[in-house]
C-alpha positions as a printed NumPy array, in Angstrom:
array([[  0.   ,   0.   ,   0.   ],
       [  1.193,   3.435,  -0.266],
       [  3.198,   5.458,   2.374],
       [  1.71 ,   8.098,   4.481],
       [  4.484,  10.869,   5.374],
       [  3.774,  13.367,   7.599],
       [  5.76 ,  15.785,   9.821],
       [  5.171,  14.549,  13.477],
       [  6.048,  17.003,  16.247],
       [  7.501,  16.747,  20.085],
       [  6.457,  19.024,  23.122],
       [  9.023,  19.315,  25.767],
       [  8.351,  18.076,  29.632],
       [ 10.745,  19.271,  32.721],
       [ 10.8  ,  17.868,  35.408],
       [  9.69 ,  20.172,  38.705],
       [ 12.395,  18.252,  41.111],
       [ 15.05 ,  15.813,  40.963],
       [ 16.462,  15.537,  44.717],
       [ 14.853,  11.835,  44.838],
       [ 15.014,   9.535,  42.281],
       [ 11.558,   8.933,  42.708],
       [  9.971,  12.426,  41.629],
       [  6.689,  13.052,  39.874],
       [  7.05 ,  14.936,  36.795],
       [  5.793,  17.692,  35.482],
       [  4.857,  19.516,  32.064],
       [  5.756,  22.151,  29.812],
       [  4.631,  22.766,  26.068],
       [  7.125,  23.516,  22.652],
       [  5.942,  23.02 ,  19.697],
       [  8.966,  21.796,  17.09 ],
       [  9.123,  19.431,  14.193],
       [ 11.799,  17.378,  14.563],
       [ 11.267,  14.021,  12.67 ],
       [  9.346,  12.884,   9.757],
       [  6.994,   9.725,  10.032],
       [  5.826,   6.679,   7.35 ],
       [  3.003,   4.607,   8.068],
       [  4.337,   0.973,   6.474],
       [  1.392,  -1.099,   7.925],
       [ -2.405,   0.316,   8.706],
       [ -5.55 ,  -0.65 ,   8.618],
       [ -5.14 ,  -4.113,  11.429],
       [ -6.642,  -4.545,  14.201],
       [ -4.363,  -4.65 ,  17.581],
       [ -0.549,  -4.526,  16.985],
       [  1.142,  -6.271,  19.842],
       [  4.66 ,  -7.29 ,  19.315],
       [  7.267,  -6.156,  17.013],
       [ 10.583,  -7.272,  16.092],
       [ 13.304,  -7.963,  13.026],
       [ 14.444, -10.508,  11.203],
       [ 18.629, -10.474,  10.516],
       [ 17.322, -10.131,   6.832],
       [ 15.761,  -6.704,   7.788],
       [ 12.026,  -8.346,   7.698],
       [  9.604,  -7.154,  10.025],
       [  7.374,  -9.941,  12.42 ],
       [  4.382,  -8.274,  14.104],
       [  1.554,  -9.964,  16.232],
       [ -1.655,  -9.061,  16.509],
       [ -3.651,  -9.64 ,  19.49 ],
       [ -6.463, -12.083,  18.248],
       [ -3.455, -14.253,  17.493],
       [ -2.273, -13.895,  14.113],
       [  1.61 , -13.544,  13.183],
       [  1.958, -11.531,  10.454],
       [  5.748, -10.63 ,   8.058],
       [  6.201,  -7.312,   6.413],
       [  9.09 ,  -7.604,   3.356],
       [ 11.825,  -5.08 ,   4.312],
       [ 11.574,  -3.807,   0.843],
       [  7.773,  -3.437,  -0.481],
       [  5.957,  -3.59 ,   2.846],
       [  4.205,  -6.625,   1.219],
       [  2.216,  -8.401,   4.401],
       [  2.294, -12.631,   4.347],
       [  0.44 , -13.818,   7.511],
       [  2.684, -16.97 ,   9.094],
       [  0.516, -20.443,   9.935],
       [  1.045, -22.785,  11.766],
       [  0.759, -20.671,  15.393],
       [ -0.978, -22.468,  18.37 ],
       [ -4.905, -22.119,  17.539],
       [ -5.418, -21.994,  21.595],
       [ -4.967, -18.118,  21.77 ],
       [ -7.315, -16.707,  24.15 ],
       [ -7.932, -13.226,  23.299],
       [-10.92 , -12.054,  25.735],
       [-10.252,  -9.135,  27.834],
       [ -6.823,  -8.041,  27.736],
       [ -5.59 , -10.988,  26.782],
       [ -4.165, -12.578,  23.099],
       [ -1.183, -12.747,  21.332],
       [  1.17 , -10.526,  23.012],
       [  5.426,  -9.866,  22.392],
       [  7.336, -11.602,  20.035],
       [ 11.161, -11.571,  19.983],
       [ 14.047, -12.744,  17.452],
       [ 16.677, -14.71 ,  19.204],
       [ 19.833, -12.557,  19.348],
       [ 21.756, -15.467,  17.606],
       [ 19.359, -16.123,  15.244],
       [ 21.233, -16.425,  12.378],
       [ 22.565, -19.709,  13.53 ],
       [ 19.822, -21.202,  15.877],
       [ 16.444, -19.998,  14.052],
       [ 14.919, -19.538,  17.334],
       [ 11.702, -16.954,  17.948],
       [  9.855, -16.561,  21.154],
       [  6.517, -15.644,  21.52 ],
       [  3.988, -15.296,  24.583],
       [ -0.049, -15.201,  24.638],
       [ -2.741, -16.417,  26.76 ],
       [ -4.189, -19.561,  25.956],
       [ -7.958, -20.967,  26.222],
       [ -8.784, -20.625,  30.082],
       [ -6.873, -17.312,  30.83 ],
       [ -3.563, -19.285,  31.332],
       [  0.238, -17.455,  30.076],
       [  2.171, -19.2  ,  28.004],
       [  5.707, -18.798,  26.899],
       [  6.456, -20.374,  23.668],
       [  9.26 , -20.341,  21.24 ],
       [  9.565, -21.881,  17.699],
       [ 11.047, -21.661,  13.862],
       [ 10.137, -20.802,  10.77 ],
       [ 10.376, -22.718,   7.762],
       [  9.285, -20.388,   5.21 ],
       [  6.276, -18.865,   6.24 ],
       [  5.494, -21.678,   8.569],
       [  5.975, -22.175,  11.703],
       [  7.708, -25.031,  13.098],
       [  9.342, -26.953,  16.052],
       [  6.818, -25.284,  18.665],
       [  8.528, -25.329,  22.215],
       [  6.459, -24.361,  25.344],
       [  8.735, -23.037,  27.973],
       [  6.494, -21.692,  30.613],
       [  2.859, -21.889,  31.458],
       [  1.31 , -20.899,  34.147],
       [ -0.524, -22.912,  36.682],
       [ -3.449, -20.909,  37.142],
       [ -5.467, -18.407,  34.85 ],
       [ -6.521, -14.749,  34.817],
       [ -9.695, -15.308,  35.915],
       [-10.805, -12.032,  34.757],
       [ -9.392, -12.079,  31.532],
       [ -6.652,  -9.365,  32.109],
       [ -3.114,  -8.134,  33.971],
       [ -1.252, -10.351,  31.487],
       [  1.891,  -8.223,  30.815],
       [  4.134,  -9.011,  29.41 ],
       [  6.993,  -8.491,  27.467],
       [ 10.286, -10.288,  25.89 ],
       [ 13.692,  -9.324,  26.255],
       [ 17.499, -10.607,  26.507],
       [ 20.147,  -9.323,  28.326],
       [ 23.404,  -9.569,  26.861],
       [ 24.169, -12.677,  28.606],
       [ 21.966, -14.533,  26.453],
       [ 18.77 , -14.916,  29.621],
       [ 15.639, -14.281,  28.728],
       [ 13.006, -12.13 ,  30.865],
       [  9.696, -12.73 ,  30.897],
       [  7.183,  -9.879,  31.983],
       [  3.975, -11.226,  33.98 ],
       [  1.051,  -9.266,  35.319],
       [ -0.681, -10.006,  38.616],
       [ -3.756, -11.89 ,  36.667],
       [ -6.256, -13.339,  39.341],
       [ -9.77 , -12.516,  40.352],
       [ -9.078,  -8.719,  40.604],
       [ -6.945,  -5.718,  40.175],
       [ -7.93 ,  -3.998,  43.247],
       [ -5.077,  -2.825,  45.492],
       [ -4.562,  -2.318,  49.241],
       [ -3.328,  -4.6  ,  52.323],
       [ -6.762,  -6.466,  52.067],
       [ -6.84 ,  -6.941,  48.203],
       [ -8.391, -10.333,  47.699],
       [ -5.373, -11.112,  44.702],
       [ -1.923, -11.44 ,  46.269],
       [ -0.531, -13.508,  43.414],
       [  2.116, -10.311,  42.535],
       [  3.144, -11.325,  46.361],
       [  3.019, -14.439,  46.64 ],
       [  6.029, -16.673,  45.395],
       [  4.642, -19.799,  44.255],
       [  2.376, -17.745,  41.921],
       [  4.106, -17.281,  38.16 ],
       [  1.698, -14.071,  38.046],
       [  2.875, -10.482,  39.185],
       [  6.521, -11.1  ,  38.452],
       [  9.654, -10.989,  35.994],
       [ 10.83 , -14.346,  35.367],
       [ 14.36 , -14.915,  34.   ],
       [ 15.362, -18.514,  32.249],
       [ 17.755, -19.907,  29.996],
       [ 17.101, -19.404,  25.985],
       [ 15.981, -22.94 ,  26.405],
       [ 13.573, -22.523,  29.231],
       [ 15.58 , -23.63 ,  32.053],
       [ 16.164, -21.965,  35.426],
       [ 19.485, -20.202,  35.659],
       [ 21.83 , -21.721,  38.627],
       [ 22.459, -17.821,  39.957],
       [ 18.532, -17.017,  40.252],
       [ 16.98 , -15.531,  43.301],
       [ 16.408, -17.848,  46.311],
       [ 13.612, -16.592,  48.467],
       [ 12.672, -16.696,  52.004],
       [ 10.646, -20.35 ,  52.321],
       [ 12.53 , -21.856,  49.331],
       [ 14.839, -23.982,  48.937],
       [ 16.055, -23.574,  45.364],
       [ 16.133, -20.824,  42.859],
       [ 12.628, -20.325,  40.128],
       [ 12.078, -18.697,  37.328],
       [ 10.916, -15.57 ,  39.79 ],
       [ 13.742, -12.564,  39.286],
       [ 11.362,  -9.569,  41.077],
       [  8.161,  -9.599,  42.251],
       [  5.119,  -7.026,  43.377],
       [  4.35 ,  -6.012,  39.685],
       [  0.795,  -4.962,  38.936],
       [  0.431,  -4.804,  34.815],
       [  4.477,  -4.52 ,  33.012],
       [  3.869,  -4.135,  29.323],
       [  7.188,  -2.125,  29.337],
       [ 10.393,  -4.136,  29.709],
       [ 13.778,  -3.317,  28.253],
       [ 17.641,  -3.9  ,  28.56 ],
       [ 19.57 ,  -1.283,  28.444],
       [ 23.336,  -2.455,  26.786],
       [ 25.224,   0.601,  27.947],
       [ 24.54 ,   0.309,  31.58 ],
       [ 23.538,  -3.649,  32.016],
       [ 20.282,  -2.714,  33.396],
       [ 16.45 ,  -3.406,  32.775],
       [ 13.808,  -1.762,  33.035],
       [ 10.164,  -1.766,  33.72 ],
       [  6.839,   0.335,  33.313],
       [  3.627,  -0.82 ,  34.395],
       [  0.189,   0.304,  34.916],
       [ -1.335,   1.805,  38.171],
       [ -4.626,   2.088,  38.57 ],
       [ -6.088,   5.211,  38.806],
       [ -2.556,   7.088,  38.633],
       [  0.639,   5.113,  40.026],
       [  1.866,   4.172,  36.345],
       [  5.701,   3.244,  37.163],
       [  8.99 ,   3.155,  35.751],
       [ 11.315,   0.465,  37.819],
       [ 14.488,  -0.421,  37.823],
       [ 14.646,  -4.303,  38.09 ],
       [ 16.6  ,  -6.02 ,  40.2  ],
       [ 17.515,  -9.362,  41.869],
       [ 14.967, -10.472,  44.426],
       [ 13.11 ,  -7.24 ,  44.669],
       [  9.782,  -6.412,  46.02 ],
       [  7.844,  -3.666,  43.654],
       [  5.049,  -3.635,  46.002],
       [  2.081,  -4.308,  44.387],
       [ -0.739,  -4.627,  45.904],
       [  0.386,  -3.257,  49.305],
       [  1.719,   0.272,  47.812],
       [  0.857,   2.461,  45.05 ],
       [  0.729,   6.076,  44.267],
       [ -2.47 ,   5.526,  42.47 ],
       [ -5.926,   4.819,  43.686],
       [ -8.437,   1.907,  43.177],
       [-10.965,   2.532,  40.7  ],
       [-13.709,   3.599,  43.305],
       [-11.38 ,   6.321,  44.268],
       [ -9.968,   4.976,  47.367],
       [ -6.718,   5.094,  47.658],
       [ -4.159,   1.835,  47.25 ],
       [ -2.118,   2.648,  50.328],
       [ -1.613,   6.037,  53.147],
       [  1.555,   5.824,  51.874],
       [  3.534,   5.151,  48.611],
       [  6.781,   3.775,  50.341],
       [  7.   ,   0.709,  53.068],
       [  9.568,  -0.95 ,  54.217],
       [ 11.397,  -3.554,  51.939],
       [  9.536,  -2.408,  49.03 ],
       [ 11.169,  -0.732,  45.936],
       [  9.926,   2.199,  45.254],
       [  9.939,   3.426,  41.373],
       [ 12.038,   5.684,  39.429],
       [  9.334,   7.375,  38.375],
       [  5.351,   7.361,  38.371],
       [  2.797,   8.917,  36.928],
       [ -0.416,  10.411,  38.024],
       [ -2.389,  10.65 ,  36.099],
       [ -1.816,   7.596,  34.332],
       [ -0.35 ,   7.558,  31.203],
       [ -0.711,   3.65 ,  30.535],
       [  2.5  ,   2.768,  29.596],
       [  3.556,   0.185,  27.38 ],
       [  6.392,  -0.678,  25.39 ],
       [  9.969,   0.152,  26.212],
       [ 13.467,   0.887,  24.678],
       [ 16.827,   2.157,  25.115],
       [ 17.569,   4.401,  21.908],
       [ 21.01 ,   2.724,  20.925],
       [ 21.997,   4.409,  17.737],
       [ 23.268,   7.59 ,  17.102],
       [ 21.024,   8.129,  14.234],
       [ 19.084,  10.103,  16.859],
       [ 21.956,  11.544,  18.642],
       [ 20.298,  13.989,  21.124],
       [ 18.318,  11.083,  22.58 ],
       [ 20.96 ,   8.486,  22.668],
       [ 20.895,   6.423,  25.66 ],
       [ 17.33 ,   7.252,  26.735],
       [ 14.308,   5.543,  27.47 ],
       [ 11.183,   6.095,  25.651],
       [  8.043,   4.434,  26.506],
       [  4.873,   4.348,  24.746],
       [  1.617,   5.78 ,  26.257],
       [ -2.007,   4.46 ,  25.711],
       [ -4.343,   6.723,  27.28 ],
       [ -1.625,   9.41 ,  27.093],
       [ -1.321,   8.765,  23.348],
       [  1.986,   9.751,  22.795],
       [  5.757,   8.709,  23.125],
       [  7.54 ,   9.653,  26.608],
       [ 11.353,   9.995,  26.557],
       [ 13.245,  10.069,  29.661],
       [ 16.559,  11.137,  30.081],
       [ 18.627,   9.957,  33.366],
       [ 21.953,  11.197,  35.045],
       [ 23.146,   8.406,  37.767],
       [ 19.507,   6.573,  37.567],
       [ 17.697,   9.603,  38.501],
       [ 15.273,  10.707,  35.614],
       [ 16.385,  14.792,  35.273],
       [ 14.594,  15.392,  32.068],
       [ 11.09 ,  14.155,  30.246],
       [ 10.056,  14.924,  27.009],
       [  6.726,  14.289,  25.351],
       [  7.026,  13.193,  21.389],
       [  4.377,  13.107,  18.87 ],
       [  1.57 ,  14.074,  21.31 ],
       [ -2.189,  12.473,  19.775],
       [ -0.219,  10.426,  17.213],
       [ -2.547,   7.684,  18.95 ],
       [ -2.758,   4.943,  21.556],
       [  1.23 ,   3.663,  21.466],
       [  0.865,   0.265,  22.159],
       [  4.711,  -0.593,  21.232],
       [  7.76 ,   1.075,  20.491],
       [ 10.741,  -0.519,  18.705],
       [ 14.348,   0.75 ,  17.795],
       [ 14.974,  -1.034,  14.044],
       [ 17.963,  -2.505,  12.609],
       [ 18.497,   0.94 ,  10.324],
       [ 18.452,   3.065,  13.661],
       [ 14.753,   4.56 ,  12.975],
       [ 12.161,   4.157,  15.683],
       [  8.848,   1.933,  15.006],
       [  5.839,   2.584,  16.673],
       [  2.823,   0.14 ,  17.515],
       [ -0.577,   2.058,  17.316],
       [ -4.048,   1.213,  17.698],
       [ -7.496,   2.674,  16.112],
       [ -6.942,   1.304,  13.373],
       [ -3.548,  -1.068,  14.2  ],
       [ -0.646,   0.589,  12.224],
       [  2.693,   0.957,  12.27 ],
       [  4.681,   3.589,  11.831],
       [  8.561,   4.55 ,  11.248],
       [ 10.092,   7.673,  12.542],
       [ 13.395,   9.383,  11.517],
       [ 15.239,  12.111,  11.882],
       [ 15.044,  15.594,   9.833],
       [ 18.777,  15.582,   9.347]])
């Protein structure tokens, strides 16, 4: 189909106070064009996952469970068979992330995760032989389902180490928050939901994982206390990841992951339930880690990255998350893990369900009504 170009333009955010690392920010407006956009896919329904083939082919997922290939060169679409046919996508559920195995090129190996008939997650990876897919591999499922239908997460990444990281929302009966929340799966350790789970590329549990209070042996658990993470990321420069996730009524989050952690949720929040009441008195306890940054009001975050390449030199090294109800793209610059400066790009482009840095250094955004996607560069 024919490219849409347009000139998209970025309104500048400061933040109001940086003497904790754990600051609210707040907004300014400037108008100025500084990229130019192409839509290269429109007109699907919901755009999940996004990632790139070494041959410079796009894969995208959409959520009622199709796998679809976009040809580097004519933006031709061929739709992959051969996917599971259990995909599951009531509620917030469906096919979700998909992600290229950095050593592709000599192992063929693609992972995938959705929910499957019954509200239960599933990790999955496979190959393609053609545009088939091939030598299906579940690597985690969970023991019990999303009763409601939503919290699912969850995103793919690697570190550079070669472990994968699996994002998992807290699932369950509810999402309501506070000490006497009826759904403590995010806290509770035998429960896959609420957490980041690290494994091998083949699904095993890595020797150095976390060992918790009341276990014996390490899991698949890395952190824990996570409400909804659709953002995850590694960032290559500083060996770090990193996390957004939905509050509830305000409390969106950006978290630095680590080892063991507690991220609180449902005990803490700086949002409220949906009847107004608030999560917690206070956003900060005791043993909990409290974000890098939040929200209120919520922007619904989802979809991370680390801009890597200096096609886009002024943000290099930044995070930018996507926004749903904020419809936009947030950057976020850091000095010593403390966010000192926000910006917000492309304001009412849309609901940004994903963001993605390509192999030729542009930026590819995920976003619904209708499902498109769309590929940003620089002016100059």
């Amino acid at each position: 189909m024919p490219s849409m170009t347009n000139l998209l333009f970025a309104s500048i955010l400061l933040v109001t106070a940086c003497t904790e690392n754990k600051e609210l920010v707040d907004t300014t407006q400037s108008q100025s064009p500084i990229t130019t956009s192409t839509t290269i896919v429109n007109n699907r329904e919901v755009i999940w996952g996004l990632d790139f083939l070494p041959d410079g082919d796009m894969l995208f997922t959409e959520k009622r469970g199709r796998l679809v290939r976009v040809n580097k060169t004519t933006n031709n679409l061929t739709e992959i068979s051969g996917f599971p046919t259990d995909v599951d996508a009531s509620g917030q559920g469906g096919l979700m992330d998909i992600k290229v195995h950095p050593n592709y090129a000599s192992n063929g190996w693609i992972y995938a995760n959705y929910s499957s008939t019954g509200g239960f997650i599933n990790l999955i990876r496979f190959k393609l032989n053609g545009n088939q897919v091939s030598n299906i591999e579940t690597l985690l499922k969970s023991n019990t389902p999303s009763a409601w239908r939503g919290h699912y997460g969850g995103r793919i990444v690697f570190d550079k180490a070669g472990y994968l990281y699996l994002s998992v929302g807290e699932g369950g009966t509810t999402s309501y928050g506070g000490e006497n929340s009826p759904n403590k799966n995010a806290q509770n350790l035998q429960s896959p939901w609420g957490k980041i789970h690290r494994l091998t590329d083949d699904g095993k549990v890595p020797a150095d994982n976390p060992i918790f209070p009341g276990t014996t042996a390490p899991s698949t658990v890395w952190c824990y206390g996570l409400r909804n993470p659709q953002g995850l990321v590694y960032n290559p420069f500083t060996d770090q990841l990193w996390e957004t996730e939905h509050g509830p009524m305000g409390g969106d989050e950006l978290n630095l992951i680590q080892k063991g952690k507690n991220y609180g949720w449902p005990l803490v929040s700086y949002g409220k339930n949906y009847d107004g009441v608030p999560v917690s008195a206070s956003p900060l306890k005791e043993g909990i880690e409290p974000p890098v940054t939040y929200w209120v009001p919520s922007i619904a975050a989802s979809g991370l990255i680390v801009v890597t390449n200096p096609k886009f030199k002024r943000w290099n090294g930044n995070l930018m998350s996507g926004a749903l109800a904020g419809a936009h793209v947030h950057r976020i610059m850091f000095q010593a893990d403390k966010v000192i400066e926000t910006e917000k790009l492309w304001n009412g482009i849309g609901r940004v369900r994903n963001i993605k840095e390509g192999p030729d250094g542009n930026i590819y955004l995920c976003v619904e009504g209708p499902g498109r996607i769309i590929r940003v560069s620089p002016n100059n």
